[in-house]
C-alpha positions, 0 to 999 in steps of 0.5 A, a space after each residue: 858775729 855770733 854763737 859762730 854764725 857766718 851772718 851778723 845780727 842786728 843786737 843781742 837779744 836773748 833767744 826766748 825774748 826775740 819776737 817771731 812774727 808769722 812765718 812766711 817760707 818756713 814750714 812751722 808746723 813741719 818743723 814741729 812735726 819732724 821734732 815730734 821727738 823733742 815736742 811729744 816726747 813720742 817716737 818719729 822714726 823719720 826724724 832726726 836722729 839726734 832727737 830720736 833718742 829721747 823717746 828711747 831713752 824714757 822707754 827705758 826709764 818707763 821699764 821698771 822690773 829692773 835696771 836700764 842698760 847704760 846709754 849709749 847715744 852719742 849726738 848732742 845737738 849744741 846751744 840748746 837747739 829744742 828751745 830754738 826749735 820751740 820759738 822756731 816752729 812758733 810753740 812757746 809752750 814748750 819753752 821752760 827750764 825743767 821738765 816741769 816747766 814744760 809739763 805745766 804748760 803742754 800737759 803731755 804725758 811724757 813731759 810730767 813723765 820725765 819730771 816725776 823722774 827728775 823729782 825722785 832723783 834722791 831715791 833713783 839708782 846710779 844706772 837710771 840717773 845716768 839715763 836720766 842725766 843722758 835724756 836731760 843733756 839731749 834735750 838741752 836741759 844742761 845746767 838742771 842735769 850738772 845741778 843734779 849730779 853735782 860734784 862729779 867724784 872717781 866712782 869705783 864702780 860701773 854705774 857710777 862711771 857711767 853717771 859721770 861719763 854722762 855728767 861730764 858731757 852735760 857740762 861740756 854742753 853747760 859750760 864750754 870754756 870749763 877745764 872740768 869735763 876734759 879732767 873727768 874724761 881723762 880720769 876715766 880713761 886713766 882711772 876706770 875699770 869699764 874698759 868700753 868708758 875708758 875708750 869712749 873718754 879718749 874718744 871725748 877727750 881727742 874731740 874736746 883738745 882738737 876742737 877747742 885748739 888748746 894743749 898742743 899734740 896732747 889730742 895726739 897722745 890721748 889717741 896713742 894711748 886710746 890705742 893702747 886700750 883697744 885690747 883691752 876690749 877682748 872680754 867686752 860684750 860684742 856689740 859694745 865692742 863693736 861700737 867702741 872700737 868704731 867710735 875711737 877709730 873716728 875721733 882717731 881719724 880726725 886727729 889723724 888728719 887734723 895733724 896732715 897725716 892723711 893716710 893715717 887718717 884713712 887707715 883709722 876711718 877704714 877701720 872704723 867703717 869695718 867696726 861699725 859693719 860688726 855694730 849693725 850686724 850684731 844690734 839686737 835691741 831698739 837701743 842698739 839699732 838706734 846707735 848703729 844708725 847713728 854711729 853710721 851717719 857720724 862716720 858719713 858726717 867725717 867722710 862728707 866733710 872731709 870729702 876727695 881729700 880723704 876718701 876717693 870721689 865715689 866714697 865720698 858721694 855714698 856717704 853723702 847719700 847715706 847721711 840723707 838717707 839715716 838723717 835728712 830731716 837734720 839740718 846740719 845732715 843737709 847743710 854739709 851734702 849742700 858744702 859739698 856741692 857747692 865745693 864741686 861746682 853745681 852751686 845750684 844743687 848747693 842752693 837747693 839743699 841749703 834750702 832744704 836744710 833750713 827747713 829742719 830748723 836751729 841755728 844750723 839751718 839759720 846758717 844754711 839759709 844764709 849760704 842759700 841766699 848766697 848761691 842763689 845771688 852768685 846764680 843770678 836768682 834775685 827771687 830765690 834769693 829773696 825767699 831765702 832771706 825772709 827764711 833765714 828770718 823766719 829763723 833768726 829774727 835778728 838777723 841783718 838782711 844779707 840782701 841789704 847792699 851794705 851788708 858785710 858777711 861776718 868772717 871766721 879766723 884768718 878771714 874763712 867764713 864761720 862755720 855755724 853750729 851743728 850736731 857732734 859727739 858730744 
């Protein structure tokens, strides 16, 4: 098995080296349209939202008569998707390590943009170096964004708090089995003085322990002590509250229900549908729209996921409308919408939206075509199922066949099939 995936594949080739033959399912240049946020650097209101936030980010940093607010944009999509996606849709050319690697090969404006800026990092302040570290980490440029930051200390100021806030979620992205940004998190919790970081780091930290399953019940008294914090958001712009208070409510219902306290759960995720209402009504700028609707698909994402065992059915199938609607051209959106039809019953319905899914691209919609070969075997469609496997290899050349009778899906822990990787809270 893997990068988590729940199919085989035929060797270890790197990504970059693997050989993408012309498609025959997948729609490539769909598939570059719908990233036109990540390939043109320009804004694409219909596409995903993770990606939507780069070209909103540069806006900021092209604003030059004074300094960016901080950023706020929560989704990272995992294993340096935009590359995947660039072999994907068949576009090498934007395929590079740096900025400038990319600007040489497209001469796009944004990218020779966004390399000017990684060039006068010496002379940039700390408030537009944590935007820039902020753009670098959505777009998967991970290991340049830690290189440029470096050591990441205990600022006593905001801006620098922020900076390491982002540095710290960079390298998280970098380096997955580090200690070191579950350490900077919680010095900034514990340390900091900008009230709203010191919540957000509880948020990450809650994420971090109670997905990498180490330092048992401590995911449960950072919530505790992320609680005891909220209070101190009183003097805390509205919005920036509203945003916070939501946020940390989440991450507190999934550590709620991963310890089985199902109704503490619910209470926690209530409170955050009630805090992320007060994040929309009081947006007033294209930075604070964009996070509204994505803090409003990561609490549909929690509630689609968690499904009748959190929320009552018809709470549940709202939420699923409502991340198709604020993010449907994201696979990972389609993949668990399809989850959860297949978990009710209408595998059929599950097949089509897997299908879908697939067609956003990266290694969730590699995943998603799997599942789609799956449901079309279990309905008896040799055909459907066919397509779904030469979409799956569209994706994911090195994919074994799982139309091939000796092959043995590949399982998760305790025999569960694998989940594969998607977009989260960084």
């Amino acid at each position: 098995m893997a990068n988590g995936l729940p199919y085989t594949r035929k060797n270890h080739v790197a990504w970059a080296e693997l050989e993408f033959g012309r498609a025959r399912v997948l729609d490539t240049l769909r598939l570059r349209q719908t990233w036109s946020a990540w390939f043109e650097l320009t804004h694409a209101p219909a596409g995903p939202i993770c990606a939507e936030s780069t070209p909103l980010l540069l806006d900021l940093l092209r604003d030059s008569t004074g300094e960016p607010p901080p950023p706020y944009c929560a989704l990272i999509l995992a294993a340096d998707a935009r590359s995947r996606l660039a072999r994907q849709s068949r576009h090498d050319t934007f395929l590079g390590s740096t900025p400038r690697d990319v600007a040489v090969s497209t001469g796009i404006e944004g990218w020779h943009f966004l390399a000017g800026q990684v060039d006068c990092w010496n002379e940039q302040p700390t408030q537009r170096r944590a935007v820039l570290v902020c753009v670098l980490t959505q777009l998967g440029f991970y290991g340049l964004a830690v290189r440029l930051v470096g050591e990441i200390g205990r600022p006593a100021d905001g801006p620098g708090q922020y900076l390491a806030y982002e540095a710290a979620r960079a390298l998280r992205q970098h380096r997955r089995a580090s200690d070191a940004p579950a350490q900077v998190f919680a010095r900034l919790a514990t340390e900091g003085t900008v009230p709203a970081l010191r919540v957000l780091s509880c948020a990450q930290l809650i994420s971090i322990l109670r997905r990498d399953r180490y330092a048992p019940d401590s995911d449960r008294d950072w919530a505790v002590y992320g609680e005891g914090l909220l209070s101190g958001l009183s003097d805390t712009e509205p919005w920036l509250r509203a945003l916070t208070e939501s946020r940390f409510l989440r991450a507190a219902a999934f550590q709620r229900f991963g310890d089985k306290n199902v109704e503490g759960a619910r209470q926690a995720l209530e409170e955050a549908y009630a805090a992320d209402a007060d994040t929309e009504r009081l947006a007033e700028n294209p930075q604070q729209r964009h996070c509204a609707r994505e803090n409003r698909r990561l609490l549909a994402d929690v509630t689609v996921k968690a499904g009748t065992r959190l929320s009552p059915p018809g709470r549940v199938q709202a939420a699923a409308d409502t991340l198709l609607r604020l993010d449907g051209a994201e696979a990972s959106s389609r993949f668990h919408v399809a989850a959860l039809a297949q978990r009710g019953g209408d595998v059929r319905a599950a097949a089509e939206e897997f299908e879908r899914g697939a067609q956003a691209g990266t290694l969730r919609g590699a995943t998603a075509a799997y599942r789609a070969v799956r449901c079309w075997e279990e309905l008896g469609d040799d055909h459907r199922a066919d397509r779904a496997a030469h979409l799956l290899f569209d994706l994911d050349p090195a994919a074994h066949s799982p139309r091939e009778p000796d092959h043995v899906p590949a399982r998760g822990p305790a025999g569960a099939p694998a989940s594969g990787q998607g977009s989260g809270q960084g």
